[in-house]
SEGURO-22644 format. One record per residue (C-alpha): chain; residue number from 0; residue in one letter; x, y, z. Coordinates in Angstrom, 3 decimals, decimal comma, m for minus. Layout:
N
PT/A/NUM/A/X/Y/Z;
...
***
This chain:
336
PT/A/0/X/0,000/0,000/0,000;
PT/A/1/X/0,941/3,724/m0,282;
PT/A/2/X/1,740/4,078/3,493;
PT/A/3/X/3,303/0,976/3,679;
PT/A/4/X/7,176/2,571/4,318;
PT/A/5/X/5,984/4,627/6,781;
PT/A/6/X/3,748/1,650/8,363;
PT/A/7/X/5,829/m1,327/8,552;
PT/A/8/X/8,042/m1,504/12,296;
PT/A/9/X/11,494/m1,309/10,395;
PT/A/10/X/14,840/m0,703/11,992;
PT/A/11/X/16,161/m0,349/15,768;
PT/A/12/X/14,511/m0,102/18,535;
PT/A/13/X/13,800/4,038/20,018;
PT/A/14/X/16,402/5,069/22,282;
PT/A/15/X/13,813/6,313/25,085;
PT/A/16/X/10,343/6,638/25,688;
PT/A/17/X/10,241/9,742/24,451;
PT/A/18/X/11,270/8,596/21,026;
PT/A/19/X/9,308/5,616/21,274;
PT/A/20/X/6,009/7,409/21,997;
PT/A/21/X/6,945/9,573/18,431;
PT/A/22/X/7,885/6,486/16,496;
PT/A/23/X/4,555/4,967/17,794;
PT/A/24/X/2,569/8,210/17,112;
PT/A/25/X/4,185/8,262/13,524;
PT/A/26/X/2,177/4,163/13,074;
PT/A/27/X/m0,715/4,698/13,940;
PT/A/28/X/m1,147/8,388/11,967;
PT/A/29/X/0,155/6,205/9,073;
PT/A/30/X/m2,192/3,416/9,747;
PT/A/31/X/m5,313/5,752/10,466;
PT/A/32/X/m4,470/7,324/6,931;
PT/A/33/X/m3,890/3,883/5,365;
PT/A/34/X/m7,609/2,882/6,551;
PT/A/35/X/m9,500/6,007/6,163;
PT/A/36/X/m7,664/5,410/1,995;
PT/A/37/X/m9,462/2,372/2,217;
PT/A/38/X/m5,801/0,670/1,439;
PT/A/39/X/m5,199/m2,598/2,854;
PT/A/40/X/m3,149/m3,156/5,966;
PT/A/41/X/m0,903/m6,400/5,617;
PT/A/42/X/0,528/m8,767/7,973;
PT/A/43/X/3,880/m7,027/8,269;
PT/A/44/X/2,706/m3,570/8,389;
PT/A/45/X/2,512/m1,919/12,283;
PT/A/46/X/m1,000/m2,126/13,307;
PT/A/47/X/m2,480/m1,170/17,069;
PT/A/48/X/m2,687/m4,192/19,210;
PT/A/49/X/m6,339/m3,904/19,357;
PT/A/50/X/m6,803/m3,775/15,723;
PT/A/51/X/m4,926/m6,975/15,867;
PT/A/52/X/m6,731/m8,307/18,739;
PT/A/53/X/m10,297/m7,591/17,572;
PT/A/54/X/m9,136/m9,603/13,592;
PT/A/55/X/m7,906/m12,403/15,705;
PT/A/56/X/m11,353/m12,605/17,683;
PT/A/57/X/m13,470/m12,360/14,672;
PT/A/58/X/m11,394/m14,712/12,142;
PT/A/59/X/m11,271/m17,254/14,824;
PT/A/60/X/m15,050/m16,945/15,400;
PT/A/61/X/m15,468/m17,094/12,113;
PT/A/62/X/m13,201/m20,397/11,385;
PT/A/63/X/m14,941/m21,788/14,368;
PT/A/64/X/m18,480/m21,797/12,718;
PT/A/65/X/m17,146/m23,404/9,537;
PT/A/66/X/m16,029/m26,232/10,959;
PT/A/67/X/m18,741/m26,746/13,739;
PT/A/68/X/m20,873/m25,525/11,113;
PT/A/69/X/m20,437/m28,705/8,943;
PT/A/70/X/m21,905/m31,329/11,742;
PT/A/71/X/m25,681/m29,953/11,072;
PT/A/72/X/m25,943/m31,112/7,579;
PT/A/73/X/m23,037/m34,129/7,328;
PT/A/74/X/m25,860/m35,890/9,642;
PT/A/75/X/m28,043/m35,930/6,340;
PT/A/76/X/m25,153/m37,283/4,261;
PT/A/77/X/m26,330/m40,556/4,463;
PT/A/78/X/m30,128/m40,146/4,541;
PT/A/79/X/m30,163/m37,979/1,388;
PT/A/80/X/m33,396/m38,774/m0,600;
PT/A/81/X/m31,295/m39,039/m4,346;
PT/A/82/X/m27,429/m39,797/m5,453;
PT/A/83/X/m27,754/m36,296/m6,082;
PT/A/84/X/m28,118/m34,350/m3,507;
PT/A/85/X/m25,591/m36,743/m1,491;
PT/A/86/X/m23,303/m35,817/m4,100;
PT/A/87/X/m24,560/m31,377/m3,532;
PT/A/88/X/m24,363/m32,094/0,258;
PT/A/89/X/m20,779/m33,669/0,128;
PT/A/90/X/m19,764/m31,213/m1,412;
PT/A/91/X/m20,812/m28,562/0,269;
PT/A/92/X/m19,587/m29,690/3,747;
PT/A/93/X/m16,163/m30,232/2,084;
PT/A/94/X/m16,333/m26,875/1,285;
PT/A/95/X/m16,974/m25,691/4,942;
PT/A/96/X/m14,204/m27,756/5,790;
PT/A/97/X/m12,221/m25,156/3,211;
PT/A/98/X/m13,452/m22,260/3,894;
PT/A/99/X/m12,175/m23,204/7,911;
PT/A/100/X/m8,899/m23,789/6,592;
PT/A/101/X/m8,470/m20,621/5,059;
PT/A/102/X/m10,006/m18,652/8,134;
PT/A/103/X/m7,201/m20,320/10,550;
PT/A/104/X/m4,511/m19,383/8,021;
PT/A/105/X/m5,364/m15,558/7,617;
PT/A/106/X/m5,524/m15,684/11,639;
PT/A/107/X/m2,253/m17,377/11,547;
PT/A/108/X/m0,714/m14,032/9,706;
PT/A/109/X/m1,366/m12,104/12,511;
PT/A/110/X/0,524/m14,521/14,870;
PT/A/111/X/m2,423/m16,139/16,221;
PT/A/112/X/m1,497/m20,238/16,199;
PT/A/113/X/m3,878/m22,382/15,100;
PT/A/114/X/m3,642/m24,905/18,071;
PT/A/115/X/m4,140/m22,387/20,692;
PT/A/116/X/m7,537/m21,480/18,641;
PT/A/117/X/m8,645/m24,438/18,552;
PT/A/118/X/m7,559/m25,481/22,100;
PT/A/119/X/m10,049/m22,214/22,925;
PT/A/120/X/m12,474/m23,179/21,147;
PT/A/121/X/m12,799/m26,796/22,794;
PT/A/122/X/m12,695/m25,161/25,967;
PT/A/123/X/m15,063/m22,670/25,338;
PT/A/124/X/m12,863/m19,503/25,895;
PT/A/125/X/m14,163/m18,618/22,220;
PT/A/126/X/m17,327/m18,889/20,269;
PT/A/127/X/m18,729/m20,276/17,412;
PT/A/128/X/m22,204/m18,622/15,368;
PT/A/129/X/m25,201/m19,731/17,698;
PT/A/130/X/m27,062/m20,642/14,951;
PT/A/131/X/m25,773/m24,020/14,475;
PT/A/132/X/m26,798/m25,311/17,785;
PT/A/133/X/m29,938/m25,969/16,654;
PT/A/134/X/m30,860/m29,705/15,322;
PT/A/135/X/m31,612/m30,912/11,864;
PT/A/136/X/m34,483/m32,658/12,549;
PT/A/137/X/m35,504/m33,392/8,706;
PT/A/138/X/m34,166/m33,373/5,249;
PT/A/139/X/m35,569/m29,676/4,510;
PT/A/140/X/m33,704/m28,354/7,477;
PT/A/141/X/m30,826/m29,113/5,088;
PT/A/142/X/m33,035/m26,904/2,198;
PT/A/143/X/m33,695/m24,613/5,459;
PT/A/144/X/m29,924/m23,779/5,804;
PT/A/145/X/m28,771/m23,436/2,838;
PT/A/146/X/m31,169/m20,901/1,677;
PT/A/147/X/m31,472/m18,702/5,208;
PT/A/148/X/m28,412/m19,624/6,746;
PT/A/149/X/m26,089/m19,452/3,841;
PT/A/150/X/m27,966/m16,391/2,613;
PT/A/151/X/m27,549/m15,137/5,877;
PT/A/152/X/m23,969/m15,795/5,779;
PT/A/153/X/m23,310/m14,154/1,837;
PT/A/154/X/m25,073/m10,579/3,625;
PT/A/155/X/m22,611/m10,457/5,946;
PT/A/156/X/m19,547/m11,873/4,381;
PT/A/157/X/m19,764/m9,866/1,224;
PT/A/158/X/m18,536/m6,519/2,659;
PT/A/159/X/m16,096/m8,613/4,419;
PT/A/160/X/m14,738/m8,762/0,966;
PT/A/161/X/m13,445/m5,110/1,093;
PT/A/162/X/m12,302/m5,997/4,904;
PT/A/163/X/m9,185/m3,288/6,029;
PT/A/164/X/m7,221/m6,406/6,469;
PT/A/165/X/m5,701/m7,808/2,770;
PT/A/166/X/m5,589/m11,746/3,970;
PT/A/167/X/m9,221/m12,153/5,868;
PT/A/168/X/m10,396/m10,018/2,862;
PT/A/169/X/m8,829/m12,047/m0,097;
PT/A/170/X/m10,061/m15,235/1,964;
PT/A/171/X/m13,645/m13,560/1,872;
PT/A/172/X/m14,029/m13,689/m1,777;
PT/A/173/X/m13,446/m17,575/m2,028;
PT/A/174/X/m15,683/m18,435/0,759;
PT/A/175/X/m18,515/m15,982/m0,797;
PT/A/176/X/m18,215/m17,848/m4,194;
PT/A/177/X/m18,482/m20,926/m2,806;
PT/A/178/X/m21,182/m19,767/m0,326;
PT/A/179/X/m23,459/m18,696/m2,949;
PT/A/180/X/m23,581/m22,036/m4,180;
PT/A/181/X/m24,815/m23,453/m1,080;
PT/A/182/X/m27,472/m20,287/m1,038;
PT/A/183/X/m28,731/m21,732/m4,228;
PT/A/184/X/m28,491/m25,296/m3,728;
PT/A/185/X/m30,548/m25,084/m0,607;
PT/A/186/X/m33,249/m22,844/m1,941;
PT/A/187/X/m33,556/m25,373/m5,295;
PT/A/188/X/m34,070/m28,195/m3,040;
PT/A/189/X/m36,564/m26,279/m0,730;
PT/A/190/X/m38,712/m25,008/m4,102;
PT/A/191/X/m38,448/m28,959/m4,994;
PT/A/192/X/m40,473/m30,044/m1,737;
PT/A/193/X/m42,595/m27,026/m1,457;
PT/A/194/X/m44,070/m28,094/m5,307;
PT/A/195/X/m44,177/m31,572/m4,338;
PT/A/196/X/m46,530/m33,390/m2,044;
PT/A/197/X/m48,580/m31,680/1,187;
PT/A/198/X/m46,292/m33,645/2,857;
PT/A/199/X/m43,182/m32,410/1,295;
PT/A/200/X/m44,613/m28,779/1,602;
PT/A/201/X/m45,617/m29,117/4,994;
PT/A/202/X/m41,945/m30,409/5,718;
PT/A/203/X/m40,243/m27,537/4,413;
PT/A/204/X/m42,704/m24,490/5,602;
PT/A/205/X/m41,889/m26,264/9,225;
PT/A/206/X/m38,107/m26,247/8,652;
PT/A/207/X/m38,467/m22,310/7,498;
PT/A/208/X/m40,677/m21,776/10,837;
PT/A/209/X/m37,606/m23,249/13,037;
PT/A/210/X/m34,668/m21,399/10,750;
PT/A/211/X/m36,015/m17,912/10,374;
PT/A/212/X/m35,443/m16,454/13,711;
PT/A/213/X/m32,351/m17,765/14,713;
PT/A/214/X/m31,000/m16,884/11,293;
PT/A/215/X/m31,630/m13,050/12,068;
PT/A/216/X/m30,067/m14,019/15,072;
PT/A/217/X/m26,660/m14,319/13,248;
PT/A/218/X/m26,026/m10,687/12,435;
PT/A/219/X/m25,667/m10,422/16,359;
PT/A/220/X/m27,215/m8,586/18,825;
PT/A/221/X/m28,718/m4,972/18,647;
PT/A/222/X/m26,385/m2,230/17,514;
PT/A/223/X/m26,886/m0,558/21,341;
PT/A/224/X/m26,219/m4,050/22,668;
PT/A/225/X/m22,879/m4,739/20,097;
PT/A/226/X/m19,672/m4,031/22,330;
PT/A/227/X/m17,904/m4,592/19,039;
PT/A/228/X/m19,277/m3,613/16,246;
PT/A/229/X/m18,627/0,567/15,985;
PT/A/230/X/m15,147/0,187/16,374;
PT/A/231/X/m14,605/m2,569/13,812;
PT/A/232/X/m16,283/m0,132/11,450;
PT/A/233/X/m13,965/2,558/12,432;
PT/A/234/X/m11,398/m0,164/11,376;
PT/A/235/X/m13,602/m0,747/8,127;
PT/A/236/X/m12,977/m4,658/8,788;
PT/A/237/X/m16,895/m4,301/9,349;
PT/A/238/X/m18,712/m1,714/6,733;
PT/A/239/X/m22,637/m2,174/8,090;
PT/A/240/X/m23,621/m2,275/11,522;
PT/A/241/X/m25,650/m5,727/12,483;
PT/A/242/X/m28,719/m4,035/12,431;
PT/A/243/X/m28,292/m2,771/8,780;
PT/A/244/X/m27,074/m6,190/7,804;
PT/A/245/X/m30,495/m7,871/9,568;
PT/A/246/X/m32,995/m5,751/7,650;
PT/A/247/X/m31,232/m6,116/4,134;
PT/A/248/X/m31,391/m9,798/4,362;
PT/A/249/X/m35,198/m9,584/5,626;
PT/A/250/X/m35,828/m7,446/2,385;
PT/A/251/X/m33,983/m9,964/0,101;
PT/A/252/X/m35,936/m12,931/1,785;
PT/A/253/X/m39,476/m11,811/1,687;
PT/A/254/X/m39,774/m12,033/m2,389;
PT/A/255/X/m37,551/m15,175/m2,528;
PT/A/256/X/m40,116/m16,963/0,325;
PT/A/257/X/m43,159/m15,517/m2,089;
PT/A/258/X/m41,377/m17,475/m4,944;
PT/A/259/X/m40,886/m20,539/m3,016;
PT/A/260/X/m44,484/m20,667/m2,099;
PT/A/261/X/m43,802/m20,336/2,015;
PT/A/262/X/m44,227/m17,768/4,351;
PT/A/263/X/m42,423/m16,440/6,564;
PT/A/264/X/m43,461/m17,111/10,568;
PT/A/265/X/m43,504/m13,415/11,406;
PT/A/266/X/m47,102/m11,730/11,686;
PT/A/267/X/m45,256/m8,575/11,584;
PT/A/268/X/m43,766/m8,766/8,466;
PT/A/269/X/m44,919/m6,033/6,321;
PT/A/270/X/m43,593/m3,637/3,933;
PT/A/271/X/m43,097/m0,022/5,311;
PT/A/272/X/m43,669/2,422/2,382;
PT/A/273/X/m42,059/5,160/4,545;
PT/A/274/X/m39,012/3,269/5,474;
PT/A/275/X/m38,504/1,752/2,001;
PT/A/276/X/m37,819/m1,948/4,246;
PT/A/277/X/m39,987/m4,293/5,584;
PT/A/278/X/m40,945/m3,970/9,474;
PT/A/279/X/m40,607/m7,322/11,123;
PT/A/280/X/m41,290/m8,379/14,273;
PT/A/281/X/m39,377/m8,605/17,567;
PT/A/282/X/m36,247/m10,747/18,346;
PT/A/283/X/m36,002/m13,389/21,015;
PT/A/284/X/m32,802/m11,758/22,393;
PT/A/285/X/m33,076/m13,481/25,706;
PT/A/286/X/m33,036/m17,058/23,687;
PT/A/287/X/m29,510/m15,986/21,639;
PT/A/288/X/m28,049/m14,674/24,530;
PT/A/289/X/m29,086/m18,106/26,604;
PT/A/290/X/m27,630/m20,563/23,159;
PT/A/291/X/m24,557/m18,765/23,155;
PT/A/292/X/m23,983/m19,272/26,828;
PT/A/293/X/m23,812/m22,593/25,821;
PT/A/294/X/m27,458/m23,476/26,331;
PT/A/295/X/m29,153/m24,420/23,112;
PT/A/296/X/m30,497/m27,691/22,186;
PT/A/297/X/m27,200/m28,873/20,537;
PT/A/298/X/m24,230/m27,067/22,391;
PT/A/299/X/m22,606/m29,858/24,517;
PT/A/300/X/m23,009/m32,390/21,089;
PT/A/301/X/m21,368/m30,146/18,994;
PT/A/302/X/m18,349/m29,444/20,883;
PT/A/303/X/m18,372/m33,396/22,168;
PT/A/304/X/m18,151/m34,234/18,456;
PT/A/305/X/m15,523/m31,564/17,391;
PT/A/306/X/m13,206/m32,371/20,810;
PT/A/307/X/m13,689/m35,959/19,269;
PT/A/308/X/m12,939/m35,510/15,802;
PT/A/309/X/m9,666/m33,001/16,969;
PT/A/310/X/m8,651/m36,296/18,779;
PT/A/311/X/m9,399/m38,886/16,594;
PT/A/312/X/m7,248/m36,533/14,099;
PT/A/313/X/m3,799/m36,557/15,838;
PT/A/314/X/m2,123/m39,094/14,099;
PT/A/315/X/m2,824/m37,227/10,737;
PT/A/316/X/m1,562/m34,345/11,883;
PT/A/317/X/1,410/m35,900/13,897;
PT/A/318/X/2,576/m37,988/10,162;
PT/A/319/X/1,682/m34,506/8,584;
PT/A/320/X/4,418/m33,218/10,713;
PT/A/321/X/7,401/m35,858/10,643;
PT/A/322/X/6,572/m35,747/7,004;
PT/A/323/X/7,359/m32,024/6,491;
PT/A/324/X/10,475/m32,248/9,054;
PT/A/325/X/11,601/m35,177/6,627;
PT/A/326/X/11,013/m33,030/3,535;
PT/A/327/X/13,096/m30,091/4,988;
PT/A/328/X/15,852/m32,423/5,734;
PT/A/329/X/16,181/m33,543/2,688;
PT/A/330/X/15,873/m30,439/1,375;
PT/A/331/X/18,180/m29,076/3,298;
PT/A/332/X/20,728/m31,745/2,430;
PT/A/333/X/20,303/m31,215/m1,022;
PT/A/334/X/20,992/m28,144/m1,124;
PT/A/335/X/23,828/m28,209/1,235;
***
């Protein structure tokens, strides 16, 4: 970036405070002109430890989702009603698995280690989205989540795309690609059973009924209830405030439900001429707050499963590593 000289922590150390209070002084005027430039800050340019600290929180609760995310639907793997759609499903939580993967890395570049995230996230020091402590009690939840959740998702993670921070916002614009494939996937399937039989219609308006609030439950809580969200905007790694992000996705859904031949279980839903959005009805705050306590329906399985599967994973990991070790030996020899 344009700042970048001036930005990146080069040379000795200041002689005294004094000196060390300018050279600091000199950062973070750089920085604060690099972000209001909308440039990108990089992993070796000087950034304030908070800055640093806040990406670290979000990426890893971001990761975190992906890969707790995929339990929910790899329980349908197996009971999937056509070759088909095991084949759409597969995919799709092999892409979760991905979009993890690159999540961890861009938290990686700003020195977080993947281990210790991990290790907090299987001791619940850090969070994962609430929404996917919630069961998958029938095929169209699968339908369900891929249309609300993973539309949910694209709202949010699109201006993540022009993130302040290059890596979490070049990883953004694979896992939106890939994202809007699951969007689509899940709202074909759900138009499939909502034109097939009452039964297959009354499946999927019940899996709707059980997704829709706790998917405008992922945007977070209420802008005066976010302790977060104004200053990562300041930061531009956020560019809409929860609230902002909430209504756009209700005003996206409404015509797409119309389409799909569903409704949507809100008696409050109605268009507001004035407003140019639709009004919807109240949020269940007290129920988010309560799942992400670690109270939902699913909490203790999901984190069972994922302190299982870290486990059951070691020896991978472990041959992963004498593997590479060998590798750089070798290398190392040959080009001794």
């Amino acid at each position: 970036m344009a700042t970048a000289a001036a930005h990146q922590a080069a040379g000795t150390e200041p002689d005294d405070a004094a000196s060390m209070a300018a050279r600091t002084a000199e950062h973070q005027a750089a920085f604060d002109a690099a972000v209001a430039a909308d440039e990108r800050i990089e992993p070796r340019d000087w950034m304030p430890d908070a800055y640093r600290a806040s990406l670290v929180r979000q990426i890893a609760q971001h990761a975190h989702s992906e890969i707790i995310g995929m339990q929910p639907e790899a329980n349908w793997i197996t009971r999937a009603p056509s070759l088909r759609r095991k084949a759409i499903l597969m995919a799709k939580v092999q892409d979760e698995a991905g979009h993890g993967l690159y999540l961890y890395s861009a938290a990686e570049t700003l020195g977080a280690s993947r281990d210790e995230l991990l290790d907090k996230l299987h001791s619940g020091r850090q969070k994962y989205s609430s929404i996917f402590n919630y069961p998958t009690l029938t095929w169209a939840d699968v339908g369900a989540i891929g249309w609300l959740v993973d539309g949910a998702a694209i709202t949010n993670q699109v201006p993540l795309c022009r993130c302040s921070y290059g890596p979490y916002a070049r990883a953004m614009v694979r896992v939106c690609k890939e994202e809007s494939f699951h969007q689509r996937q899940g709202y074909e399937s759900l138009l499939a059973l909502s034109r097939g039989t009452q039964a297959q219609h009354d499946m999927a308006q019940d899996a709707v009924n059980r997704w829709w609030w706790p998917s405008l439950m992922m945007f977070g809580p209420p802008d005066d209830e976010s302790s977060h969200s104004e200053q990562s905007m300041t930061w531009k790694i956020k560019r809409h405030s929860n609230d902002e992000l909430r209504q756009r996705f209700v005003d996206i859904c409404v015509p797409q439900a119309e389409s799909l031949g569903l409704t949507l279980p809100d008696p409050d839903l109605v268009w507001n001429e004035e407003r140019g959005h639709h009004d919807f009805g109240p949020i269940d705050w007290t129920e988010f707050w309560d799942v992400l306590k670690g109270n939902g329906p699913c909490n203790d399985q999901r984190i069972t499963q994922r302190r299982r599967a870290h486990e059951d994973g070691a020896w991978v990991r472990e041959a992963a590593a004498a593997y590479a070790t060998k590798h750089g030996e070798k290398h190392g020899e040959a080009t001794a």
